[in-house]
C-alpha positions in Angstrom: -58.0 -25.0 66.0 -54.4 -23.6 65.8 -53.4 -20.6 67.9 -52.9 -17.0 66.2 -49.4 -17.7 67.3 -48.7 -20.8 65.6 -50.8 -20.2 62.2 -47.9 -17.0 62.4 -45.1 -19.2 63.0 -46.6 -21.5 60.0 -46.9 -18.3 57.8 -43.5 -17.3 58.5 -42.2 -20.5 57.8 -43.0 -20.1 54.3 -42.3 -16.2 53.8 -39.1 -16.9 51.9 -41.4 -18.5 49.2 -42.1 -17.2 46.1 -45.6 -17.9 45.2 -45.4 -17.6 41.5 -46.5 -21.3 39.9 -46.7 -22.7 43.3 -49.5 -25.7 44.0 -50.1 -25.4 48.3 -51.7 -28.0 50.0 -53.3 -27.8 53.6 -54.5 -30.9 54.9 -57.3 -30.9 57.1 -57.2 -26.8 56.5 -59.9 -26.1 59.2 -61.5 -22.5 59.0 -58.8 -21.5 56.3 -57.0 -19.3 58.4 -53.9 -20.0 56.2 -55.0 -21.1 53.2 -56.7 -17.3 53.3 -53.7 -15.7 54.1 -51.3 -17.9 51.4 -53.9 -17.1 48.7 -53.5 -13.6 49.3 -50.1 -13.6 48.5 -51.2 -15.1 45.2 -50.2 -18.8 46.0 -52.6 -21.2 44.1 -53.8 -23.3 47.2 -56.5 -26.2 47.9 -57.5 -27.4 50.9 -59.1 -30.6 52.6 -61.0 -31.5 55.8 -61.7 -34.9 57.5 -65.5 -33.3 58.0 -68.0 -33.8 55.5 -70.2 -30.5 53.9 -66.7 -28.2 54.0 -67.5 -25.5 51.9 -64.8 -23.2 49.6 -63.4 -20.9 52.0 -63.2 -17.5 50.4 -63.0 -19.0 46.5 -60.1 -21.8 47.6 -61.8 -25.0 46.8 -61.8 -27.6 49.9 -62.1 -30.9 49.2 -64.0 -32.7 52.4 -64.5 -36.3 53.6 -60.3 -36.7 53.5 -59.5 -39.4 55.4 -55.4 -38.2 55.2 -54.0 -41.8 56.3 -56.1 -44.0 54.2 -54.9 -41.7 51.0 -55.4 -38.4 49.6 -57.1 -38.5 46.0 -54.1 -36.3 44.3 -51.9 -37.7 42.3 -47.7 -38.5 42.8 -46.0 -34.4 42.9 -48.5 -32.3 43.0 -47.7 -30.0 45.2 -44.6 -27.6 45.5 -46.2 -27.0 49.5 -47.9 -29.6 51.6 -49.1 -28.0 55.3 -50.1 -30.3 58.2 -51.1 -27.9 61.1 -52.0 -29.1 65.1 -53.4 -32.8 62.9 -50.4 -35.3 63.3 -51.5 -35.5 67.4 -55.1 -36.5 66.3 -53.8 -39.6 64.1 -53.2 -43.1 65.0 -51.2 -44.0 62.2 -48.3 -41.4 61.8 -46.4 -43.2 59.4 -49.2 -43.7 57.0 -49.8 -39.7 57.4 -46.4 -38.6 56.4 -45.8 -40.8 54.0 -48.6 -39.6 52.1 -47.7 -36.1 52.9 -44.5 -36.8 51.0 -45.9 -39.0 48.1 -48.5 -35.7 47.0 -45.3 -33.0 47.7 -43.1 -32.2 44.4 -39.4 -32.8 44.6 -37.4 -29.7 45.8 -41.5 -28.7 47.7 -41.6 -28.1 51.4 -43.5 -29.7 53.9 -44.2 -28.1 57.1 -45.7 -29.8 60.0 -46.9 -28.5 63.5 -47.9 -30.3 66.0 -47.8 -29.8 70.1 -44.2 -30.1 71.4 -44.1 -33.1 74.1 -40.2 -33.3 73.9 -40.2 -29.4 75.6 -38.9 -29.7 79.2 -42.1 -29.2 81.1 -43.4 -32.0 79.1 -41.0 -34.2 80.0 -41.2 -33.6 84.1 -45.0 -33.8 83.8 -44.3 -37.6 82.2 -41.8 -38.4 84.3 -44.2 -37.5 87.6 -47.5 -38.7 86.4 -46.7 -40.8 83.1 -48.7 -38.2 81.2 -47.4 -35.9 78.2 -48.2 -32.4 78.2 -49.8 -32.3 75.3 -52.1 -29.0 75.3 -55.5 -30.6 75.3 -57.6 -32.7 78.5 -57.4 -36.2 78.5 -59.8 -37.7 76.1 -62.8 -38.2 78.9 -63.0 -42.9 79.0 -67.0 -42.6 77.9 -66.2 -40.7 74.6 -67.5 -43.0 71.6 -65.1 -44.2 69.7 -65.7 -42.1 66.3 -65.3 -39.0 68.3 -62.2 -40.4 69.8 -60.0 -38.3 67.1 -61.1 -35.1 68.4 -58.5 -35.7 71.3 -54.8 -35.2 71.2 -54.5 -39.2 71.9 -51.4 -39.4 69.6 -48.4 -37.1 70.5 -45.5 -37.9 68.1 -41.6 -37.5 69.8 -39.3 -35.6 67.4 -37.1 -38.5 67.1 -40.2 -40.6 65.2 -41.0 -37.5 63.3 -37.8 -36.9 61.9 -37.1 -40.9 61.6 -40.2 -40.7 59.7 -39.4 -37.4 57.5 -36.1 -38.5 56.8 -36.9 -42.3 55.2 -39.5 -40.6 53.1 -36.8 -38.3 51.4 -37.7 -35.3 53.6 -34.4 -33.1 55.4 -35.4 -30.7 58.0 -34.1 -27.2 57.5 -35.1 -25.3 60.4 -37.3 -25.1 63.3 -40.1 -22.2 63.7 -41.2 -19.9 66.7 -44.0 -20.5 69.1 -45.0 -19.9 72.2 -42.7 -20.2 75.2 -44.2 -20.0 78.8 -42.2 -18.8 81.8 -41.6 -21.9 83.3 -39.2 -23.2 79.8 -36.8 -20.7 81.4 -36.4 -22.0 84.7 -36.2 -25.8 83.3 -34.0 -24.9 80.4 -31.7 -23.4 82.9 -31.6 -26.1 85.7 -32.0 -28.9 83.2 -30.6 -28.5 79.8 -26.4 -29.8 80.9 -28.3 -32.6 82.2 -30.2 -33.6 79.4 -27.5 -32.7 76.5 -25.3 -35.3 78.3 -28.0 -38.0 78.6 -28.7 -37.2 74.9 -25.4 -37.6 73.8 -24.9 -40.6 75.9 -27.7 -42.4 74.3 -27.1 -41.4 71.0 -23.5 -41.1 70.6 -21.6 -42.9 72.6 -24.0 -46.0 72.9 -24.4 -46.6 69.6 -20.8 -45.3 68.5 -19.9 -49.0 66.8 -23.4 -48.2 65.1 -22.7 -46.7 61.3 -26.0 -44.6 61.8 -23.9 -42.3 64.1 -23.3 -39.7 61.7 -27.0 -39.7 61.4 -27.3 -39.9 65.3 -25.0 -36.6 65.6 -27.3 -34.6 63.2 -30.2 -35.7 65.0 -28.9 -35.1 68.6 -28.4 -31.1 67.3 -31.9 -30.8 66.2 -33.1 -32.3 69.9 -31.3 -30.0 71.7 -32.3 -27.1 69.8 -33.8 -24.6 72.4 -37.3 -24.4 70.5 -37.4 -28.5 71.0 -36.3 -28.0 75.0 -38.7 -24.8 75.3 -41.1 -24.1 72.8 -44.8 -25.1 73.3 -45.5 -26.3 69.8 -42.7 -27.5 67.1 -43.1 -25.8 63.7 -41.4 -27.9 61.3 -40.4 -27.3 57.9 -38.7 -29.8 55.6 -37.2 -30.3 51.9 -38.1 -33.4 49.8 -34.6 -34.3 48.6 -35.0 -38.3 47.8 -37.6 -40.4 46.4 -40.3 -41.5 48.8 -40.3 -44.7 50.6 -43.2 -47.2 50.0 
């Protein structure tokens, strides 16, 4: 279940919004903690869950049994807001999951997607010492059963991959949001971040500078050394669907 903090950072994330004639989506929606909240602000929102016998949460109709990557049963632009929250980590097949996050969402809709933040600093030491991710949950124990396996946080997705993957289906990422920052993001930010923007830029820049994706390179290289990528727990992403959706 998402935190208090990031179901905030989610609803402030779409607070600039105007609900009037706008279809909301949230995808594997939980106890409705946000569809509640975006309802009461008079959006007209629906909700799904991968579990089966999900009731309507407070008159929002849920539809359950949603198996996101094999296909969500709406059709092309139906929704001016699409919401994946703390789900994207659960899913073997990110690309199949954003790409039909971005088929269902309108052109001109928002898409905002949350999921734990294994690019912040911390993370990265924590890999670099034991080849394990920080990724907010205990390793999935080796004797779970298979079906159960998605319960875990098995599939941490890099920003890189989840902006490659935003941007080839027409989505542009306009801003970051706010989540929780622990003590220790301080101390690393300050000792590592001149390290890391030069290795960034190395890699990205100067490697590939014969490459003609470097333009694209230089736009993603700022949004990976945005603080709340270096710091921040969990990234709160919210994009624009500006192009047609790849296939």
């Amino acid at each position: 279940m998402p935190s208090q903090k990031i179901i905030r950072g989610v609803l402030e994330l779409t607070s600039d919004i105007a609900p009037d004639r706008v279809r909301a989506l949230d995808v594997s929606c939980k106890r409705g903690d946000v569809v509640r909240e975006l309802k009461r602000r008079g959006f007209d929102v629906r909700g799904t869950n991968f579990e089966r016998g999900a009731a309507s949460i407070d008159g929002v109709p849920v539809d359950d049994g949603i198996d996101l990557t094999r296909g969500l049963p709406y059709p092309d632009a139906s929704f001016d807001l699409v919401l994946l929250t703390e789900v994207i980590e659960h899913l073997e097949n990110h690309r199949a999951a954003i790409c039909e996050l971005a088929r269902v969402l309108k052109p001109g809709g928002t898409l905002i997607v949350t999921t734990p933040n294994i690019m912040r600093l911390d993370s990265r030491l924590a890999f670099l010492l034991s080849g394990l991710h920080k990724a907010k949950r205990r390793l999935m124990p080796l004797d779970t059963p298979l079906e159960s396996a998605h319960r875990f946080h098995n599939y941490p997705i890099a920003f890189p991959l989840l902006y490659y993957l935003l941007r080839v289906n027409g989505l542009t990422v306009e801003r970051l949001g706010h989540s929780e920052v622990k003590p220790i993001a301080y101390v690393l930010f300050t000792l590592l971040s001149p390290v890391v923007a030069a290795n960034t830029a190395f890699r990205l820049m100067f490697r590939e500078r014969r490459n003609p994706s470097v333009a694209l390179n230089r736009e993603l290289r700022r949004w990976m050394l945005n603080r709340r990528v270096l710091m921040e727990d969990t990234l709160l992403v919210r994009a624009k669907k500006t192009t047609a959706t790849a296939h």
